[in-house]
C-alpha positions as CSV (number, residue, x, y, z in Angstrom):
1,X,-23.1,16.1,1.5
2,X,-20.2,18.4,0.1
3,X,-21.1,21.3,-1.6
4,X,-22.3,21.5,-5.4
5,X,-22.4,24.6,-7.4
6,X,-25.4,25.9,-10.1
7,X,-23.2,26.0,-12.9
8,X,-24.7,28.4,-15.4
9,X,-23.6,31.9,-13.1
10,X,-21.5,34.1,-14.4
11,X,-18.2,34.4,-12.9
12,X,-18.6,37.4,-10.6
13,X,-22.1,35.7,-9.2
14,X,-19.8,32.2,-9.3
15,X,-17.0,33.8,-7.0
16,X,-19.8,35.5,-4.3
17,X,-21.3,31.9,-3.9
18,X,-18.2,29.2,-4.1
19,X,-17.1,30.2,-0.5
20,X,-15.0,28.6,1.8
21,X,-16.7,27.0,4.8
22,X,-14.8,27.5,8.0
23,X,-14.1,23.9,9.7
24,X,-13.3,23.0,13.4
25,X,-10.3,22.5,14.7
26,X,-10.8,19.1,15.6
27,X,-12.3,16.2,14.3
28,X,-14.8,13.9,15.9
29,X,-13.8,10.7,15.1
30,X,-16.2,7.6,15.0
31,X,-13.7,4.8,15.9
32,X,-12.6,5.8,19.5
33,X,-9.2,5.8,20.9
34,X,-9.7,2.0,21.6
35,X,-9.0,1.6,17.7
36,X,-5.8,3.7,17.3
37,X,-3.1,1.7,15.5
38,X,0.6,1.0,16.2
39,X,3.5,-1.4,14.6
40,X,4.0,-4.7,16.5
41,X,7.1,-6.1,14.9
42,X,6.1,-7.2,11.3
43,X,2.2,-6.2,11.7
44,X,-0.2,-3.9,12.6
45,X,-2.2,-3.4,15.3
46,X,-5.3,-2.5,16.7
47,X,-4.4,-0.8,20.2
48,X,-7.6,-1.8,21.8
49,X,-7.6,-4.9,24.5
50,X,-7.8,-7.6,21.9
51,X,-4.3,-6.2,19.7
52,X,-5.5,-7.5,16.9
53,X,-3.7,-7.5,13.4
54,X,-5.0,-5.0,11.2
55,X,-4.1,-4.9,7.5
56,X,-4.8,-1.3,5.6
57,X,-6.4,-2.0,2.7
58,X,-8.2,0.8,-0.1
59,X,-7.3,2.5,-2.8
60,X,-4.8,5.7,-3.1
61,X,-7.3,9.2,-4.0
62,X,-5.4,9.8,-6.9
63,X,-6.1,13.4,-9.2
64,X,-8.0,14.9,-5.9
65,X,-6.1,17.0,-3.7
66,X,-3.2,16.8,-6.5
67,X,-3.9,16.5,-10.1
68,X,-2.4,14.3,-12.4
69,X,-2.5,15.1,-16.4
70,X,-3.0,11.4,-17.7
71,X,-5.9,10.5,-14.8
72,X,-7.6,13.9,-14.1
73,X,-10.0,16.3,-16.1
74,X,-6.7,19.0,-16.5
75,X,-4.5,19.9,-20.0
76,X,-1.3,21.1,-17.7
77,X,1.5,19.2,-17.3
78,X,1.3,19.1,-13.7
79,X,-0.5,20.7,-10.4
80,X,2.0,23.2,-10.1
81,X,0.9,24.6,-13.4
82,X,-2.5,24.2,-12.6
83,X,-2.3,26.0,-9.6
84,X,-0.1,28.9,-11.3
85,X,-2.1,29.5,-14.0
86,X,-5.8,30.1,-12.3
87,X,-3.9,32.3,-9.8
88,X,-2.6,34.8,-12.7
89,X,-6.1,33.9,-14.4
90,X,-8.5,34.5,-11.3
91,X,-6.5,35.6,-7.9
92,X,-5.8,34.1,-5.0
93,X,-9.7,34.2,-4.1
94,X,-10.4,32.7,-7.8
95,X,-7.9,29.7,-7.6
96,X,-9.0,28.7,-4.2
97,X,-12.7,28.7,-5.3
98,X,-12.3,26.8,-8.1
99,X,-10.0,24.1,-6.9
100,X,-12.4,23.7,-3.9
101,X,-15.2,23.4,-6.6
102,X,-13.1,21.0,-8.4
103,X,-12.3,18.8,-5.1
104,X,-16.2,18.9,-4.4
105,X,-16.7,16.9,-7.4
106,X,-13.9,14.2,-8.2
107,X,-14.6,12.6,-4.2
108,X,-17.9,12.3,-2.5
109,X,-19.3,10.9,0.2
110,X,-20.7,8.5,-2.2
111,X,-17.4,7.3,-3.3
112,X,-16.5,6.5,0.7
113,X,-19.7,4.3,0.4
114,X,-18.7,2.9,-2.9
115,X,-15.1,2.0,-1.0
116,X,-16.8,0.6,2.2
117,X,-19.3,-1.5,0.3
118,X,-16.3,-3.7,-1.5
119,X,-14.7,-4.5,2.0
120,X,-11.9,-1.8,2.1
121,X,-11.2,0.2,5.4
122,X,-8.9,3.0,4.6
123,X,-7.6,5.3,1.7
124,X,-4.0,7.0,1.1
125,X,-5.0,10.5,0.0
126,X,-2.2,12.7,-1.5
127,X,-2.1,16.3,-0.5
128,X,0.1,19.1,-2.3
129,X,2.3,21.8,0.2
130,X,0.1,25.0,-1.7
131,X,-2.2,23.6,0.6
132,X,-1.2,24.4,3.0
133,X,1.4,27.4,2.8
134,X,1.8,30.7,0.4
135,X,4.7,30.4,-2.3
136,X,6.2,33.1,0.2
137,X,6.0,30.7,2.7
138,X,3.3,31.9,4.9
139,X,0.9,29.4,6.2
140,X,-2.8,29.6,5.3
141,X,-5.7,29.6,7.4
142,X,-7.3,26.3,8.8
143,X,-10.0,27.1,6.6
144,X,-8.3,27.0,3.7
145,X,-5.7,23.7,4.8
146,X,-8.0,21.5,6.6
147,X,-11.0,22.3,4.5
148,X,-11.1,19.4,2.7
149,X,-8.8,17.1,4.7
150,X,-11.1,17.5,7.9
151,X,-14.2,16.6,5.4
152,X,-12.7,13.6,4.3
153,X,-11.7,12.4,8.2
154,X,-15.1,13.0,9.5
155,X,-16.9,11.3,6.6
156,X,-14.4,7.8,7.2
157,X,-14.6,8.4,10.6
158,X,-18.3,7.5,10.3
159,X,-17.8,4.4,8.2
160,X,-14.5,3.0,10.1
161,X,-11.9,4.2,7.2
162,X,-8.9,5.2,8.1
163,X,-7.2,7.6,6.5
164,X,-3.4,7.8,5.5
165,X,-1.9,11.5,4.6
166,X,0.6,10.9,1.5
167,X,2.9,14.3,1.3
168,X,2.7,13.6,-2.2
169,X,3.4,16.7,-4.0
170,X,6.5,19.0,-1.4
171,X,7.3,22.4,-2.8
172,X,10.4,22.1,-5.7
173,X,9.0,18.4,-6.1
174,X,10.7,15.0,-4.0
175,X,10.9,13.3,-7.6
176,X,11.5,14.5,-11.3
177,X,8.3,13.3,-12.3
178,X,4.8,15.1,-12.6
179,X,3.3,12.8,-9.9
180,X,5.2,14.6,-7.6
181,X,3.2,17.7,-8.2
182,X,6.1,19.3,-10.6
183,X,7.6,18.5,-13.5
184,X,11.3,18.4,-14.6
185,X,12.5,20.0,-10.7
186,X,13.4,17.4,-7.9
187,X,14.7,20.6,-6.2
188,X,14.2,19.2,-2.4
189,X,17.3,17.7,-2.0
190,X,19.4,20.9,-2.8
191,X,16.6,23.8,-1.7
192,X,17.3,24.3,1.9
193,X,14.0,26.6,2.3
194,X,12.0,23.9,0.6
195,X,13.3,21.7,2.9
196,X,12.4,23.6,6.0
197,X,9.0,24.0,4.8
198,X,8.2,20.4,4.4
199,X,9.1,20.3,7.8
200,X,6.8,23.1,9.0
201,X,4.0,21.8,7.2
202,X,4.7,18.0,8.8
203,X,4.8,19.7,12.0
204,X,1.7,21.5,11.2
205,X,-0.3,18.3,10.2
206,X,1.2,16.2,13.0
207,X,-0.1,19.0,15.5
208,X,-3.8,19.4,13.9
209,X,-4.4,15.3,14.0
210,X,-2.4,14.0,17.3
211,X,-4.7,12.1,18.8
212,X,-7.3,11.3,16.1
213,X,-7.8,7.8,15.8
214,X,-8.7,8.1,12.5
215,X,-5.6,9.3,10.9
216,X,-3.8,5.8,10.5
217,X,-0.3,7.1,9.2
218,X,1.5,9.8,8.0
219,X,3.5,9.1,4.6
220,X,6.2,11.6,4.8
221,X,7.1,11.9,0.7
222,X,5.8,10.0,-2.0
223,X,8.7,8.2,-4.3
224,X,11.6,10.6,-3.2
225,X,14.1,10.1,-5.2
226,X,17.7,12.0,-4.9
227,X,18.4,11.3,-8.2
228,X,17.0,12.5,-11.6
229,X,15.5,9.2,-12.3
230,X,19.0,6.7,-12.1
231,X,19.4,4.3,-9.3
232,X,21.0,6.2,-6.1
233,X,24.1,5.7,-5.0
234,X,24.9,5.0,-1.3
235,X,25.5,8.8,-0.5
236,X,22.6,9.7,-1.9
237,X,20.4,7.1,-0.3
238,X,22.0,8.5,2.8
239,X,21.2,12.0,1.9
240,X,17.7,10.9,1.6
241,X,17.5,9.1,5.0
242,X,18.9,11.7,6.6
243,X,16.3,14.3,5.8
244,X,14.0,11.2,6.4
245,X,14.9,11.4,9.9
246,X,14.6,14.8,10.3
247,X,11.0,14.6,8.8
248,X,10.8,11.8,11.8
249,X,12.1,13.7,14.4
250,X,9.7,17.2,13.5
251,X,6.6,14.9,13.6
252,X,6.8,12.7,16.6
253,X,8.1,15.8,18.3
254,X,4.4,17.3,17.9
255,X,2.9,13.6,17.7
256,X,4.4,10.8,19.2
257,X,1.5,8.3,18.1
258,X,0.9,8.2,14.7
259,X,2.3,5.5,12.7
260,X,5.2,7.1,10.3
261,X,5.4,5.3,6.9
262,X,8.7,5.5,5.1
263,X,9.3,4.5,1.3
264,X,11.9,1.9,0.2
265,X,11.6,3.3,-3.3
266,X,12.5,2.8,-6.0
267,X,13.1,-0.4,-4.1
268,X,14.8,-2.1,-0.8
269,X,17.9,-1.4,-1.5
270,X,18.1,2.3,-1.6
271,X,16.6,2.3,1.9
272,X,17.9,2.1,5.4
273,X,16.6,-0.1,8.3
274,X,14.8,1.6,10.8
275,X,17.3,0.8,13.5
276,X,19.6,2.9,11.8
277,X,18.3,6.0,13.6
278,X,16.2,4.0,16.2
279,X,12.8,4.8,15.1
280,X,9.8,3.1,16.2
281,X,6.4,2.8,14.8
282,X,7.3,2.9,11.6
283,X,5.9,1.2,8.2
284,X,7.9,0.6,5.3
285,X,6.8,1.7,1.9
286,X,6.9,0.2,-1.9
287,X,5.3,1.3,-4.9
288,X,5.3,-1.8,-7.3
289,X,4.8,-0.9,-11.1
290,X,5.8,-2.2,-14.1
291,X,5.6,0.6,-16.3
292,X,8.0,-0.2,-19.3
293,X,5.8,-3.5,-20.0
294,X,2.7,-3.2,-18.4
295,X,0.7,-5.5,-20.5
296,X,3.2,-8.2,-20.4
297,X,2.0,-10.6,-18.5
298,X,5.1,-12.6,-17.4
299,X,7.1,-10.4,-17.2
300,X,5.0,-8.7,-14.8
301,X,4.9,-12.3,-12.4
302,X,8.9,-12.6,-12.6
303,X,8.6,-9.0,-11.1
304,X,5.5,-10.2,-8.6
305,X,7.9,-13.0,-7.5
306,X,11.1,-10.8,-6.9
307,X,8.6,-8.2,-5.4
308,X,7.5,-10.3,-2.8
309,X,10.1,-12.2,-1.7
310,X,12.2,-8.9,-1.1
311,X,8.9,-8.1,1.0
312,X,8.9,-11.3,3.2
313,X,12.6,-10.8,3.4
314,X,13.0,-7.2,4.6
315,X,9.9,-7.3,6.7
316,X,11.3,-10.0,8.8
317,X,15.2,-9.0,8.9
318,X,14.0,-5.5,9.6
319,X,11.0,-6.3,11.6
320,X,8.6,-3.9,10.5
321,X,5.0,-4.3,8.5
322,X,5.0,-3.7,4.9
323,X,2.5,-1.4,2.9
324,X,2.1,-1.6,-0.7
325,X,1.3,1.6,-1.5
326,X,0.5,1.9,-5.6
327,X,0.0,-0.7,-8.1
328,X,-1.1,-1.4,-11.0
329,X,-1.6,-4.4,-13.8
330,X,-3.0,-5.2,-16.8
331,X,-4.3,-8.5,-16.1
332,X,-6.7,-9.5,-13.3
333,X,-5.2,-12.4,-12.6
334,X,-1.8,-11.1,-11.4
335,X,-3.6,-8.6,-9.5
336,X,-4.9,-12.2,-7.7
337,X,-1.5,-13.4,-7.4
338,X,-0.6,-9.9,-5.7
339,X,-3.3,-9.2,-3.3
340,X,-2.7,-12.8,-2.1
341,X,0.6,-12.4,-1.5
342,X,0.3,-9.0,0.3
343,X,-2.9,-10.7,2.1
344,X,-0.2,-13.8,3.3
345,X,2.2,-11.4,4.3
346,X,-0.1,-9.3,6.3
347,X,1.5,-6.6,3.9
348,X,-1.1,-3.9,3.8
349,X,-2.0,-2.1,0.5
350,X,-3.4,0.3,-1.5
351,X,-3.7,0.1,-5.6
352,X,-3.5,3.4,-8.0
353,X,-5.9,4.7,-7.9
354,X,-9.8,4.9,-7.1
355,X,-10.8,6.4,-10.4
356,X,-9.2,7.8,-13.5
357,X,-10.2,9.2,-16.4
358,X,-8.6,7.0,-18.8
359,X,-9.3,2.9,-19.1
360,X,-7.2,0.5,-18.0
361,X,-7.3,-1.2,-14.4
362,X,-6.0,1.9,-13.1
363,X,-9.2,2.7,-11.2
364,X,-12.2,1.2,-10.0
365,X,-14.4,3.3,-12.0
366,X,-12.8,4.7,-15.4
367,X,-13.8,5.6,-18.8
368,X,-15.0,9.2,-18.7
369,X,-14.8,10.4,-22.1
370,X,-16.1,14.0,-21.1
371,X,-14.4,17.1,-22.8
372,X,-12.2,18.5,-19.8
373,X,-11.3,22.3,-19.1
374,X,-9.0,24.7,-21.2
375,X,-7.6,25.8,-18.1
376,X,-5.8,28.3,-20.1
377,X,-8.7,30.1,-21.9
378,X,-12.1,28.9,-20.3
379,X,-14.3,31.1,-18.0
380,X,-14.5,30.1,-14.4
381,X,-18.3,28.9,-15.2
382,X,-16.6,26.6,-17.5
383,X,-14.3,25.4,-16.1
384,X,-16.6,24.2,-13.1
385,X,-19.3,23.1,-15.6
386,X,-16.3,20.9,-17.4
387,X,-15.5,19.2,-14.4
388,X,-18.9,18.9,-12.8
389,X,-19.2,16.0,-15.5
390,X,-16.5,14.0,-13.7
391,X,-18.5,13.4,-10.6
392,X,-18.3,8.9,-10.5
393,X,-21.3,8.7,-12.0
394,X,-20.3,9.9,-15.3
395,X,-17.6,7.1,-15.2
396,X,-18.0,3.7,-15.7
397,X,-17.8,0.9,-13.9
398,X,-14.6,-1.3,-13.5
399,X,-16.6,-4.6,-12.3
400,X,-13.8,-7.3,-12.7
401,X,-11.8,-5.3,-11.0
402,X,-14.0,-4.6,-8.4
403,X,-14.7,-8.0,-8.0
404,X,-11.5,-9.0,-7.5
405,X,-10.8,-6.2,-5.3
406,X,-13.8,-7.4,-3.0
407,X,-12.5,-11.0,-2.9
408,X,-9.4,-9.9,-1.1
409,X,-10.3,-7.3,1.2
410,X,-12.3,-9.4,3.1
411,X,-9.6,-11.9,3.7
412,X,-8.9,-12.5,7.0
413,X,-5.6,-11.6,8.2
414,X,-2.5,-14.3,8.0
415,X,-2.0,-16.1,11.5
416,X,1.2,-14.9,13.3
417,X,3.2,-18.3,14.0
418,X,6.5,-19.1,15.0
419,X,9.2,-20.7,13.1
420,X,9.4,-24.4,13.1
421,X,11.3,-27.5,11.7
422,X,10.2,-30.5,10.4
423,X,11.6,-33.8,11.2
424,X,11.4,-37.0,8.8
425,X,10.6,-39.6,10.8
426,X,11.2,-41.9,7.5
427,X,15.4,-41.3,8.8
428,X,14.7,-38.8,11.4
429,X,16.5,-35.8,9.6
430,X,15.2,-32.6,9.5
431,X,13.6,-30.9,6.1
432,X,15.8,-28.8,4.5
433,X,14.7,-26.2,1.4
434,X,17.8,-27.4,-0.5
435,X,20.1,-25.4,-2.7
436,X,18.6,-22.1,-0.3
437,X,14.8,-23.4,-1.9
438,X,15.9,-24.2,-5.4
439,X,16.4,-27.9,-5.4
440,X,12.9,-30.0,-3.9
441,X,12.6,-30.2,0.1
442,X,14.6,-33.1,1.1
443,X,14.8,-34.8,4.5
444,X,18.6,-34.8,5.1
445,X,20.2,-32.9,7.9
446,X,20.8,-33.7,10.7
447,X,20.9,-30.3,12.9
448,X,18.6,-27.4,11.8
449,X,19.8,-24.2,9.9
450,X,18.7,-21.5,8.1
451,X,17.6,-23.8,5.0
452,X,15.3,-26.2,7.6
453,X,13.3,-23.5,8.7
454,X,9.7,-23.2,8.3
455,X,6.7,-20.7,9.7
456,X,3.7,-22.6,9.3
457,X,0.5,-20.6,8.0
458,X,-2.6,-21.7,9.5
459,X,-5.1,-20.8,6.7
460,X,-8.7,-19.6,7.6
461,X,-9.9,-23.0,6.1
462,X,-8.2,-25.0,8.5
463,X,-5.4,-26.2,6.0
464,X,-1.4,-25.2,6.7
465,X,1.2,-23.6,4.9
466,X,4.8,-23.6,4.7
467,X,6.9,-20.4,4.1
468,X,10.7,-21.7,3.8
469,X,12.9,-19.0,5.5
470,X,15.6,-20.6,3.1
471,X,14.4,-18.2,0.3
472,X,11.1,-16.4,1.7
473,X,8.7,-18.9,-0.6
474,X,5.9,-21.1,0.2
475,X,6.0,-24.7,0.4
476,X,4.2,-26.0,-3.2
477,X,3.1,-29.6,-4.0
478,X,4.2,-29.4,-8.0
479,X,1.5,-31.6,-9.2
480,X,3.4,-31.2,-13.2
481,X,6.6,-32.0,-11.7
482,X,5.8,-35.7,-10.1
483,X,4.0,-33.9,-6.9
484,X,7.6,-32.9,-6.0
485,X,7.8,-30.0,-2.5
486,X,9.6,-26.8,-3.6
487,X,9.6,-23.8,-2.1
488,X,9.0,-21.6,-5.1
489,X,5.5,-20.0,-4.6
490,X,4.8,-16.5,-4.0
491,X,1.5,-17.0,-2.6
492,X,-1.1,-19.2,-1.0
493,X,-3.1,-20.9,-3.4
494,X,-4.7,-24.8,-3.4
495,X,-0.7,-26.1,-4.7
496,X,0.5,-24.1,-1.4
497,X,-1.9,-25.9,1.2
498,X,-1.8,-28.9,2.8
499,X,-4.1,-30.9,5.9
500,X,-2.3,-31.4,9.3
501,X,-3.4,-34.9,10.0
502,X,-3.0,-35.6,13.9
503,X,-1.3,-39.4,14.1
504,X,-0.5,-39.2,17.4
505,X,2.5,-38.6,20.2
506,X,3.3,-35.8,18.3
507,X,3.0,-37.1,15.1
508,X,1.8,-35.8,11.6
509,X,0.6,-36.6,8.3
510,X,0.7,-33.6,5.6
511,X,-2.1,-34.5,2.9
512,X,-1.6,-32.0,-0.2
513,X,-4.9,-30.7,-1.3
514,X,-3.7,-30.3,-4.7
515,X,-4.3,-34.2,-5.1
516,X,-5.1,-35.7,-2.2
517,X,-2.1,-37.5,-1.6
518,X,0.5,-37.6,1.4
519,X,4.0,-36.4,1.3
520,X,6.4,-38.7,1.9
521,X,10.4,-38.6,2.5
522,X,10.7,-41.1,0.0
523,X,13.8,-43.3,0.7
524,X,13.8,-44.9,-2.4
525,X,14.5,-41.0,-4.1
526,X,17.0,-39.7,-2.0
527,X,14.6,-38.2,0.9
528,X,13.2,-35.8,-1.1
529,X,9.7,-35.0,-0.3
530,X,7.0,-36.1,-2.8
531,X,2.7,-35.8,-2.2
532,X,2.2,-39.0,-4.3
533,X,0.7,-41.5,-1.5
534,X,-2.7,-43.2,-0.9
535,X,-2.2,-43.8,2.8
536,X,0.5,-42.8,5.8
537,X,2.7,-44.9,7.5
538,X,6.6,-43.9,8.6
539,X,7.6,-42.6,5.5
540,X,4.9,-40.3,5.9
541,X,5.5,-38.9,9.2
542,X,6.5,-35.6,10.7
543,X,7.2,-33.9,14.0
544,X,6.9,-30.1,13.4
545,X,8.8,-28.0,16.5
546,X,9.8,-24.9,17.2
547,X,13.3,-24.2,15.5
548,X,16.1,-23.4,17.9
């Protein structure tokens, strides 16, 4: 159990008892060194015997380590602030007791059971450099660094959680925004010394976990952005991936292990491939959001679509795994659509954020109405009294969410298959996603391309699924649209499935389970492919190959 604190003391009594509890230098971790994970080309793996695929999922610990105003029990504008303000108030003793007081309370070991009970295995958990190192750039103790990091590791450890470090808040800020721990600054990309010290506190972390199983990645910046909130232009996205590689080089130089994640933010194409500067056990990084019209539902699936397309496309032309690192949406059944899709890509995730003050789907437990601290005029006692009510049992509930949260972490990951074409029998042609997947699947070439490639999905239910590499979209049996075959879906659902009937030397049937029916390469319509018959003969026969 972390430490809680009688709350009625005066400040002076409050001080002599808040104390900082040395903690080892290591960390036992419960997993073993069986279960340490690495990148296999588009997936992740467990690097015990069996290599299986493992797929991160669990929510970000938002407003812990690094307080937000909108989502945490604060009335600054941003950590920074925070931080400031109870070390003019208090002293260095009197900020660090408090904060730790404060970090006691918004994450227990209660909430890890509340994350393992819905299915999740791991958690992102921003950190903040003041952390870690004095303004004048003097490093703190273990004691004071690890304190609460080392706590959180050990409690995962023992309920297989992984844990991702998110560098979410460097000193001058990585982004213009609060959420990067200051407001209004972004002064990374022009601060040399800040610069340096994100390295030394990278080097510094990598050096204190190499070799802990537990640690699943290292996020080196959270939404860095060059810019003051515009788009960045090619020399500024090389700026960025520059210093990117630097932050690479510092931290496999003291740990050549971890998994590195990098952020294509604010999306693919301010980013650079990983083969660009040859790294290796890498992840690449989104954050999807729509912020401007978060309520609007179709807006937000347009976005969903574009989202995960760009996913299915990147993470196979650059070969590395996918991690959706924050999302958000109003409605639950988008965040269906989402998790799906992320769940069919073997795209790991993590949603924004485990619990916030405010309502919403923003957390899994929300809704805490409770007055919060004047940081600027309350008495220590207060202050901790304040926030003791913000334990997640003064909260309430999210249960739909949760629900649908539990439905997909349990999801088995996708199959890894090779890509195949699919030849009509009907005129022997091969399948081709026409018009690069915006006209209907038609059997009409006669050599195999781009368009006439297709990995096949085997879903955990026995059923397949076709992912056209013509536009990164899955195979769908438009049921409304005379049972027509498009590749227009974004994720597996019944529309996307279909059953691989064995007719022999080689043969198939594809029945849609949208209606039953078998798709045919209707010669009457032009060869296009249409699930709108009772029984199979030639028209309705396949040979699915490898692709050349």
């Amino acid at each position: 159990m972390k430490r809680m604190f009688l709350l009625t003391m005066s400040f002076v009594v409050l001080l002599s008892l808040i104390v900082i509890t040395p903690k080892p230098a290591t960390v036992e971790a419960a997993f073993g060194p069986s279960d340490f994970l690495k990148t296999s080309g588009k997936v992740i793996r467990n690097n015990s015997g069996t290599g299986a695929i493992v797929n991160l999922r669990g929510p970000n610990l938002g407003g812990w380590l690094l307080q937000e105003e909108w989502m945490s029990p604060m009335n600054t504008p941003d950590q920074y602030t925070l931080t400031q303000t109870l070390w003019n108030r208090f002293g260095t003793d009197g900020n660090h007791n408090l904060q730790n007081s404060y970090q006691d309370i918004w994450i227990q070991a209660s909430d890890l059971d509340n994350i393992k009970s819905m299915g999740l295995n791991s958690v992102r958990v921003p950190i903040y450099w003041e952390d870690f190192m004095n303004p004048d750039g003097t490093m703190k103790p273990d004691s004071v660094s690890f304190r609460e990091l080392n706590w959180l590791v050990a409690e995962s450890a023992q309920r297989n959680i992984y844990v991702i470090i998110d560098f979410h808040g460097v000193q001058g800020g990585a982004c213009p925004w609060h959420s990067c721990g200051i407001s209004n600054s972004n002064q990374l990309w022009t601060n040399t010394t800040y610069q340096d010290r994100t390295v030394q506190i990278w080097e510094r972390i990598a050096t204190y976990y190499n070799g802990n199983p537990t640690i699943a990645a290292y996020d080196l910046l959270n939404e860095p952005l060059v810019s003051n909130g515009a788009a960045e232009n090619a020399a500024q996205i090389k700026k960025k991936f520059d210093y990117y590689d630097r932050l690479y080089k510092a931290v496999r130089a003291k740990d050549p292990n971890h998994i590195i994640m990098v952020a294509a933010f604010f999306d693919w194409e301010q980013a650079l491939p990983p083969s660009t500067y040859g790294w290796t056990n890498v992840v690449y990084e989104t954050h999807n959001y729509n912020f401007d019209q978060y309520d609007n539902w179709s807006v937000t699936n347009a976005m969903m679509d574009n989202w995960l397309s760009k996913m299915a496309q990147y993470q196979t032309a650059w070969n590395v795994p996918v991690y959706a690192g924050e999302f958000s949406y109003g409605q639950l059944d988008l965040w269906e659509k989402w998790l799906g899709g992320l769940n069919a890509l073997n795209a790991s995730w993590s949603n924004w954020s485990y619990k916030v003050r405010g309502g919403g789907n923003w957390g899994y437990y929300n809704n805490n109405n409770n007055p919060i601290p004047d940081i600027y005029n309350d008495s220590a006692a207060t202050i901790v009294a304040k926030w003791n009510r913000f334990q997640t049992s003064y909260f309430q509930p999210n249960t739909g969410l949760i629900n649908v949260i539990k439905k997909y972490s349990t999801q088995a990951p996708a199959p890894v298959t090779s890509t195949s074409s699919i030849q009509a029998l009907a005129n022997n042609s091969y399948v081709s996603a026409e018009n690069a997947g915006v006209g209907p699947l038609v059997a009409n070439r006669p050599t195999v391309g781009g368009w006439e490639k297709f990995t096949v999905i085997n879903n955990a239910d026995g059923t397949i699924s076709l992912l056209s590499a013509a536009n990164n979209r899955y195979v769908t049996a438009v049921i409304d649209e005379n049972s027509q075959l498009v590749a227009r879906a974004t994720s597996i659902q019944a529309w996307e499935k279909f059953r691989r009937i064995d007719r022999g030397n080689g043969k198939v049937a594809l029945q849609a389970v949208a209606n039953n029916k078998y798709v045919s390469a209707d010669q009457n319509q032009g060869s296009v492919l249409y699930a709108n018959r009772d029984t199979a003969s030639q028209w309705e026969e396949f040979i699915i190959t490898a692709a050349p």
